[in-house]
C-alpha positions, 0 to 999 in steps of 0.5 A: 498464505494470503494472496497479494493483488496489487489493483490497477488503480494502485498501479496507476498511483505507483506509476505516477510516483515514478514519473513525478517523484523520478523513482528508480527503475527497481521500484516495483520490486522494491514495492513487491519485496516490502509487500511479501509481509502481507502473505504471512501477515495480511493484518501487519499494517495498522487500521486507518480510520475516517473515510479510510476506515476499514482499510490498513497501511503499510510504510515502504519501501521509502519511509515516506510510502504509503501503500493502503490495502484492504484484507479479504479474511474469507478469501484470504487476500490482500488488496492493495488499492492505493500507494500515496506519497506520506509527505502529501496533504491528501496521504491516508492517515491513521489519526482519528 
């Protein structure tokens, strides 16, 4: 099972959402519950192209939630290095 980190500059865009967007207190483990796919399928998100390329998305726990990782096949680890409201203009996008 691959490792799961959550970066500090991603725990800073996390806390960011909360503040601004009002999140419940329950956000982290709701980040942490939709994040659990990773360990057995560290390649679940679709690829992003563009200046994202050669990282992948995941959408939750909200359907608007961006959360961008990157997947270490050597180490066999998950980065997750952003989380982005998806509503946002400057949100990660898979378009090419």
């Amino acid at each position: 099972m691959a490792r799961v980190i959550v970066t500090p500059r991603a725990l800073e865009d996390l806390d960011r959402l909360v503040e601004f967007l009002g999140l419940p207190a329950s956000t982290r483990s709701r980040v942490q519950r939709s994040l659990r796919v990773l360990e057995r399928f560290p390649l679940a998100g679709q690829a992003l192209h563009g200046q994202w390329e050669g990282k992948r998305f995941l959408i939750g726990p909200w359907p608007w939630m961006i959360m961008v990782y990157v997947y270490d096949r050597g180490d066999d680890a998950v980065a997750i290095i952003a989380f982005h409201d998806g509503r946002s203009s400057t949100a990660a996008s898979h378009e090419r």
